[in-house]
C-alpha positions as CSV (number, residue, x, y, z in Angstrom):
1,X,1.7,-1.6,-20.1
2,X,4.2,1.0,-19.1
3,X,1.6,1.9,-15.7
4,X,2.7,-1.8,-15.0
5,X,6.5,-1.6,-15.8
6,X,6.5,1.8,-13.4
7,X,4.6,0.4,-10.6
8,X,5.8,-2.9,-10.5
9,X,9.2,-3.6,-12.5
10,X,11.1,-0.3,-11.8
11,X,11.1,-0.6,-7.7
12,X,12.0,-4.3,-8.4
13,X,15.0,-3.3,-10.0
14,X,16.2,-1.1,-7.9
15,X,15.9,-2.5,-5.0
16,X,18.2,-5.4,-6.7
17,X,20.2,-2.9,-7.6
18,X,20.4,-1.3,-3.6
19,X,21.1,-4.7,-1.8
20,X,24.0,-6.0,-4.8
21,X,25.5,-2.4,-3.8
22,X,25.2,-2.9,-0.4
23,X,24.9,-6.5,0.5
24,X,29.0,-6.5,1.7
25,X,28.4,-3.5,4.5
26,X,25.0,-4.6,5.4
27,X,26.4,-8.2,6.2
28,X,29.8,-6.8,7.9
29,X,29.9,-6.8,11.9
30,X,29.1,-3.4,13.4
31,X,31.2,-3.1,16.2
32,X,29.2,-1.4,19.2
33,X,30.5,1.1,22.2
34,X,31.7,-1.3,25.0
35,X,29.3,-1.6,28.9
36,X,30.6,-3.0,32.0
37,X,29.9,-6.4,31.5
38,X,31.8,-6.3,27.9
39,X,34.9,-4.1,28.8
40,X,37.3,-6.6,28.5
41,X,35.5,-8.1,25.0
42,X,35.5,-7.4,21.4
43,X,32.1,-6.2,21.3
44,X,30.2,-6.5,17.9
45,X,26.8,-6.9,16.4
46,X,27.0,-9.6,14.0
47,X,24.1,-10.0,11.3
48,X,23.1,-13.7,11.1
49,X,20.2,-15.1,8.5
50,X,16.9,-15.6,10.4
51,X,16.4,-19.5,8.8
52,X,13.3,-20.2,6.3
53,X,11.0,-17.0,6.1
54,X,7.5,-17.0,4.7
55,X,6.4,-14.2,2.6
56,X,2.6,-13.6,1.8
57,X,1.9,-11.0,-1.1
58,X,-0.7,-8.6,-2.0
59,X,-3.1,-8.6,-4.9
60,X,-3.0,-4.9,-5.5
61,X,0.7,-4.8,-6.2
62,X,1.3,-8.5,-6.8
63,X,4.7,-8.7,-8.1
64,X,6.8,-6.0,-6.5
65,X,5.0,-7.1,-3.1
66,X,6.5,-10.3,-3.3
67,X,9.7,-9.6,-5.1
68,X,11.1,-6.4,-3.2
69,X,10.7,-8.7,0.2
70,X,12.0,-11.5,-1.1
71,X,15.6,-10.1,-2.7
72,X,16.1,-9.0,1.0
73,X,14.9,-12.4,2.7
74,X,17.6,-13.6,-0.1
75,X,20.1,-11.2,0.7
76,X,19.8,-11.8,4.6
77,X,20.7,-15.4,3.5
78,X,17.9,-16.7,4.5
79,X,15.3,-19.9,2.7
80,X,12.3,-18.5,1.7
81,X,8.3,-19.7,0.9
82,X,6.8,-17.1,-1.1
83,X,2.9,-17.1,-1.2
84,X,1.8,-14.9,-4.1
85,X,-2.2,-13.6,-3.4
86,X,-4.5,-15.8,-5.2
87,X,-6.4,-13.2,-5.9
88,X,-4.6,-11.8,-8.6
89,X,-4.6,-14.9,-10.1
90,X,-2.4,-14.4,-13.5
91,X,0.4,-12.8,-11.6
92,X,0.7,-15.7,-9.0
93,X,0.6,-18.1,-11.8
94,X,3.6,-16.1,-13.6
95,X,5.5,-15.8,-9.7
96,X,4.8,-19.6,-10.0
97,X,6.3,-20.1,-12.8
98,X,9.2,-18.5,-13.2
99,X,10.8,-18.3,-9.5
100,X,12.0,-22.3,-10.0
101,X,13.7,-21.3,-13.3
102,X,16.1,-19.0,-11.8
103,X,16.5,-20.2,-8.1
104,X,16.5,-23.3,-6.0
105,X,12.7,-24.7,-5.9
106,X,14.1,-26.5,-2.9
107,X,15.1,-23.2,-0.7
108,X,12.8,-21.3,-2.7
109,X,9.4,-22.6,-3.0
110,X,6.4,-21.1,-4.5
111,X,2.7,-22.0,-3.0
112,X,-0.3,-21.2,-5.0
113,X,-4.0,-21.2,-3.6
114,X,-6.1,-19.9,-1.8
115,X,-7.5,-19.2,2.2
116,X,-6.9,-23.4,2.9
117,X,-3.4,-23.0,1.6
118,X,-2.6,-19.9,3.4
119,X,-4.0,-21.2,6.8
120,X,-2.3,-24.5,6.4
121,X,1.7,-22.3,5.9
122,X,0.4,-20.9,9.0
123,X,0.6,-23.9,11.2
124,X,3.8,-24.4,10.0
125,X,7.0,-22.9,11.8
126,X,9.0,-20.2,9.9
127,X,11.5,-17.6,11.7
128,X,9.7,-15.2,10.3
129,X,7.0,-13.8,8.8
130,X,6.2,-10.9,6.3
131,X,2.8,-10.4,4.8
132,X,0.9,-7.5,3.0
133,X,-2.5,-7.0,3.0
134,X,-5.1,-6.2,5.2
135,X,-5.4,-5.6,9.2
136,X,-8.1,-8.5,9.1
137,X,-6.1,-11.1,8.1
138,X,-3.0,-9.1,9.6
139,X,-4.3,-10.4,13.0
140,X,-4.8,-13.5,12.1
141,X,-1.1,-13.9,10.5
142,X,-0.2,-12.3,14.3
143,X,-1.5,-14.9,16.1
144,X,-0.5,-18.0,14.5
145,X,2.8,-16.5,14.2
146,X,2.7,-16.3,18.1
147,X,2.3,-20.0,18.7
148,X,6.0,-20.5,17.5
149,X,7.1,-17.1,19.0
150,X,7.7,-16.2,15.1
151,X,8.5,-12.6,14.3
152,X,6.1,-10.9,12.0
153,X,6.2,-7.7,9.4
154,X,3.0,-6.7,9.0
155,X,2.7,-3.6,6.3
156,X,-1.5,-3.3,6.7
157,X,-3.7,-0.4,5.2
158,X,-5.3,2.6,6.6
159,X,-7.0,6.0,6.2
160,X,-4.5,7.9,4.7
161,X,-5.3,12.3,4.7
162,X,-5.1,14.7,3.0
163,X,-4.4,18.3,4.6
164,X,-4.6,21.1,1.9
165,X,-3.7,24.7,3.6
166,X,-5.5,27.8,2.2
167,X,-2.2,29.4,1.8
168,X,-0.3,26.4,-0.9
169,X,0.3,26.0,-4.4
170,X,-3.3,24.6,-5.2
171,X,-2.6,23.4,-8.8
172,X,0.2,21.8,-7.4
173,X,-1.1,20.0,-4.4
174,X,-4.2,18.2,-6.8
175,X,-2.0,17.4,-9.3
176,X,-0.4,15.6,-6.7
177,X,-3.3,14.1,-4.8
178,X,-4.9,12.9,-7.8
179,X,-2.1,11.1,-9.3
180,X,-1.4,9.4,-5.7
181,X,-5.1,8.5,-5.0
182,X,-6.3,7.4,-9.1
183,X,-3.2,5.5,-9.8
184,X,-4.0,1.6,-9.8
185,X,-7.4,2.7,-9.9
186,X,-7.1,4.2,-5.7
187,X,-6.0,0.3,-4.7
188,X,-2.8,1.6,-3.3
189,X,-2.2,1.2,0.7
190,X,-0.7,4.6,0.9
191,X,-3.0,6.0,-1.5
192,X,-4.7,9.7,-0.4
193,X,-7.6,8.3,1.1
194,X,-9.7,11.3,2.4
195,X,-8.9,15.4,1.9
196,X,-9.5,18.2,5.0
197,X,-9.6,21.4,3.9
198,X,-11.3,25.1,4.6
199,X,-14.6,25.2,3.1
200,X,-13.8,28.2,1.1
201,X,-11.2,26.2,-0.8
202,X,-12.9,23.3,-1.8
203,X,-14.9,24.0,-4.9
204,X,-11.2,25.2,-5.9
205,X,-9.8,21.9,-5.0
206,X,-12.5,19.9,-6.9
207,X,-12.0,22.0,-10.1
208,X,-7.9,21.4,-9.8
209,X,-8.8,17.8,-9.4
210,X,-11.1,17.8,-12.4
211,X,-8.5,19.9,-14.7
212,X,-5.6,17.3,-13.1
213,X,-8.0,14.2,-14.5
214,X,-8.7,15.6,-17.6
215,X,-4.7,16.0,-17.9
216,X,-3.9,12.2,-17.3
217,X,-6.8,10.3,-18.5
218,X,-8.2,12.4,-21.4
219,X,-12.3,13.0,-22.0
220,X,-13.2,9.5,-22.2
221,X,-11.5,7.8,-18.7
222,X,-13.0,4.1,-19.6
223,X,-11.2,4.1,-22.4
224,X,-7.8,5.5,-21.7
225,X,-4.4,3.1,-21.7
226,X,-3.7,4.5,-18.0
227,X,-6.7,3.8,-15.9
228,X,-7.2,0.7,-14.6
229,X,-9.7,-1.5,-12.9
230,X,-11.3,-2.5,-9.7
231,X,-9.9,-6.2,-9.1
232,X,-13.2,-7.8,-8.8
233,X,-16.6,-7.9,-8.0
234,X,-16.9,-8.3,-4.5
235,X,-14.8,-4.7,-4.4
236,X,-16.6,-3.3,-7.0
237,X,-19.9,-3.8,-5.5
238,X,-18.6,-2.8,-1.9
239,X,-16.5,0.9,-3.3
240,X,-20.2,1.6,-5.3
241,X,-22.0,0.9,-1.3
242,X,-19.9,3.7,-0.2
243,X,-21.4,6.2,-2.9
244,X,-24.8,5.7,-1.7
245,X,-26.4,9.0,-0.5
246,X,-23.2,11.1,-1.0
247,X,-22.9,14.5,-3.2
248,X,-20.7,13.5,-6.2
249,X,-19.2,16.6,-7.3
250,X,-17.3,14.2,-10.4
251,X,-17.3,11.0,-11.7
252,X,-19.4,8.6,-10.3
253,X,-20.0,6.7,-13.4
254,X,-19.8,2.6,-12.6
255,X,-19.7,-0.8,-14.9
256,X,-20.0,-3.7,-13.2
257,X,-19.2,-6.3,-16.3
258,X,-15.5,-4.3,-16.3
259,X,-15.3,-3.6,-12.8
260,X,-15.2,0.2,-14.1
261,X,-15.3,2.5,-11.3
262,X,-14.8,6.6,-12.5
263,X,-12.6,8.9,-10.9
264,X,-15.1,9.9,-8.3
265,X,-14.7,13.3,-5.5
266,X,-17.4,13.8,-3.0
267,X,-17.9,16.7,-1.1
268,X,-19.3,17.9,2.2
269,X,-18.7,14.6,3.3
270,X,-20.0,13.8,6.9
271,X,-17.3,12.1,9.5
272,X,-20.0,9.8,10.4
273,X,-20.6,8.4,6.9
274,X,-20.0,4.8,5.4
275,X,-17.1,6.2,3.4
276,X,-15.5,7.7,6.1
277,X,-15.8,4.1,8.4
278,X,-13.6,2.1,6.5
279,X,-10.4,2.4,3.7
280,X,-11.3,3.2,0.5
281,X,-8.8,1.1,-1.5
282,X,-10.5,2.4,-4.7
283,X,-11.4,5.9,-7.1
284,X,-13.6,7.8,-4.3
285,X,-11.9,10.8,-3.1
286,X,-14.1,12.8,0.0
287,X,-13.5,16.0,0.4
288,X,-14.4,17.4,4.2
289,X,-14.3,20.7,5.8
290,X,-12.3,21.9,8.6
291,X,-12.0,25.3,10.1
292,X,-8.3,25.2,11.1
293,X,-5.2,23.5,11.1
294,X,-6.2,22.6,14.6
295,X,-9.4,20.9,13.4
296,X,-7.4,18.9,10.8
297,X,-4.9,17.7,13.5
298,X,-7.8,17.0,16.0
299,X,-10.1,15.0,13.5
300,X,-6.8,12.7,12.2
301,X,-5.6,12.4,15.8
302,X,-9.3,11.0,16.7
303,X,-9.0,7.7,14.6
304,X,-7.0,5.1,13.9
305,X,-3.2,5.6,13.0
306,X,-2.8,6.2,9.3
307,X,0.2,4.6,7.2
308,X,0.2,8.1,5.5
309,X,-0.5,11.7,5.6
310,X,0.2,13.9,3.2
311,X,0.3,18.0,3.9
312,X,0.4,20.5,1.4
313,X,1.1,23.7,2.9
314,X,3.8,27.1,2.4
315,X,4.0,27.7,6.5
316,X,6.5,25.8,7.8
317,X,4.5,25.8,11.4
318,X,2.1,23.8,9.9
C-alpha cells in the first residue's frame, strides 16, 4: 500500500539519490590545519572502506532499515552481510531474494534465520557493526563486537515525550502527535511515546487527538487501508498488559486473531505505572500532568535518555 511505499520505499530512494550525489566529495581527502609534529607534511584525512561490515535489520521497518545502511556500507566501499529480522518474515524472504539479483552474492551476502543465526554472525569478525533493534539485544551485539575490538552503530529505542505548552497551536500539535505515534500502528523507535502536559489542557488534547483520528482513519479504524497491525502475538499480548487498570479516555478496543490493537489515549496516567516502565512500540498514547515547564524538564531528565522529544510550544524560552 501507499503507507508502505512512504515509509519504506521513498527514504530508500533518496538516500540513493544523496550518496550518487555525493559519493565524489564524501570520498575526496579533506585536508586538515597543520600541528607541530605535521608542519613540514601534507596533512590530510583520507576516507578508507572499513572491510566486510555486518548489518542486522529491524522488523518494524524491515526494508528501509536494512537498505538505507547498506547503500552507505556500499558507498564507503566496503563488503557487506546483511541480516534482515526474521521476524518480519515476508520481507526478509523478499531482501533474500532479490539482493543476489542485482549485486555480488559473494561481497554481498544475505543471511536468513533466526536467534542461532544471528549469534553464530556474531562470533565471526567484521570491521564493523550496525544493527537496529532493541537495547536488549543492543548489549549483546556490544559485547561480542568487543571480543574483535569491532566498532558498533547501535540505533536502540526509548521513551520518546511529548511536551505540549498551554500557550501552542493545540490543533496543530495533535495533529502532529497522532500521526507520529499511530503511524505503523505506534511501532516506530522515535514514535511519541508518552505526553506531559497542564492538567487543564488535557481533556483539550484528548478531544484534538480524537477529531485528528477520526481525520486519518475514518469511523471504523479496523477496517481502514491506513492502519496497520501489531506484528505478532507475543506484542500484542504484552501492549494489551500495559492497559490493565488504566483510564482509557479512547480506543482501547483489541483482536487478538488480527493482532488489532485501537488507537488508544490514557489519561491521568501515574509515573509509577506498567506503561510508563518500559517503551511502548505500539497504539497507547498516556497522557500525564505536569504543573510547569520545570516539572516536564525534571520528570524527562529523571529517566533514561530518550532518542526523541518533541515540544510543541509558541515561547521560544521554552
Amino acid at each position: 500500500g501507499h503507507n508502505a511505499y512512504s515509509h519504506e520505499i521513498l527514504g530508500v530512494l533518496g538516500e540513493l539519490a544523496l550518496a550518487m550525489d555525493k559519493l565524489p566529495s564524501w570520498a575526496a581527502p579533506r585536508p586538515v590545519k597543520k600541528n607541530l609534529l605535521t608542519l613540514r607534511d601534507e596533512a590530510y584525512v583520507c576516507p578508507e572502506p572499513l572491510g566486510v561490515v555486518l548489518i542486522i535489520g529491524a522488523w518494524n521497518y524491515p526494508f528501509v532499515l536494512v537498505m538505507q545502511p547498506l547503500i552507505g556500507a556500499i558507498a564507503a566501499g566496503n563488503a557487506v552481510v546483511v541480516k534482515p529480522s526474521e521476524i518480519s518474515e515476508n520481507t526478509a524472504q523478499l531482501v533474500a531474494d532479490l539482493l543476489p539479483q542485482y549485486l555480488d552474492r559473494e561481497l554481498y551476502p544475505v543471511v536468513t534465520g533466526g536467534v542461532a543465526e544471528t549469534t553464530a554472525l556474531l562470533t565471526q569478525r567484521f570491521d564493523h557493526i550496525l544493527y537496529t533493534g532493541n537495547s536488549t539485544v543492543g548489549k549483546i551485539v556490544m559485547a561480542a563486537a568487543a571480543k574483535h575490538l569491532t566498532p558498533v552503530t547501535l540505533e536502540l529505542g526509548g521513551k520518546s515525550p511529548c511536551y505540549i505548552d498551554k500557550d501552542c497551536d493545540l490543533a496543530v500539535a495533535c495533529r502532529r502527535i497522532t500521526w507520529g505515534k499511530y503511524m505503523n500502528c505506534g511501532q516506530t523507535c522515535i514514535a511519541p511515546d508518552y505526553i506531559l502536559c497542564d492538567p487543564s489542557i488535557q481533556s483539550k488534547v484528548v478531544e484534538n487527538i480524537q477529531a485528528t483520528l477520526q481525520e486519518f482513519y475514518g469511523e471504523d479504524v479496523k477496517s481502514s487501508p491506513d492502519y496497520e497491525r501489531i506484528i505478532n502475538k507475543r506484542h500484542f499480548k504484552r501492549i494489551v498488559g500495559l492497559l490493565e487498570g488504566q483510564k482509557i479516555a479512547h480506543g482501547g478496543q483489541t483482536d487478538e486473531a488480527s493482532c488489532f490493537i485501537a488507537p488508544t489515549i490514557l489519561t491521568d496516567v501515574s509515573p509509577e505505572s506498567k506503561v510508563m516502565e518500559e517503551e511502548i512500540f505500539g497504539p497507547v498514547l498516556p497522557i500525564l500532568t505536569v504543573k510547569s515547564v520545570d516539572e516536564a524538564i525534571e520528570f524527562i531528565n529523571g529517566r533514561e535518555k530518550p532518542l526523541a522529544l518533541y515540544v510543541f510550544s509558541n515561547d521560544k524560552k521554552v
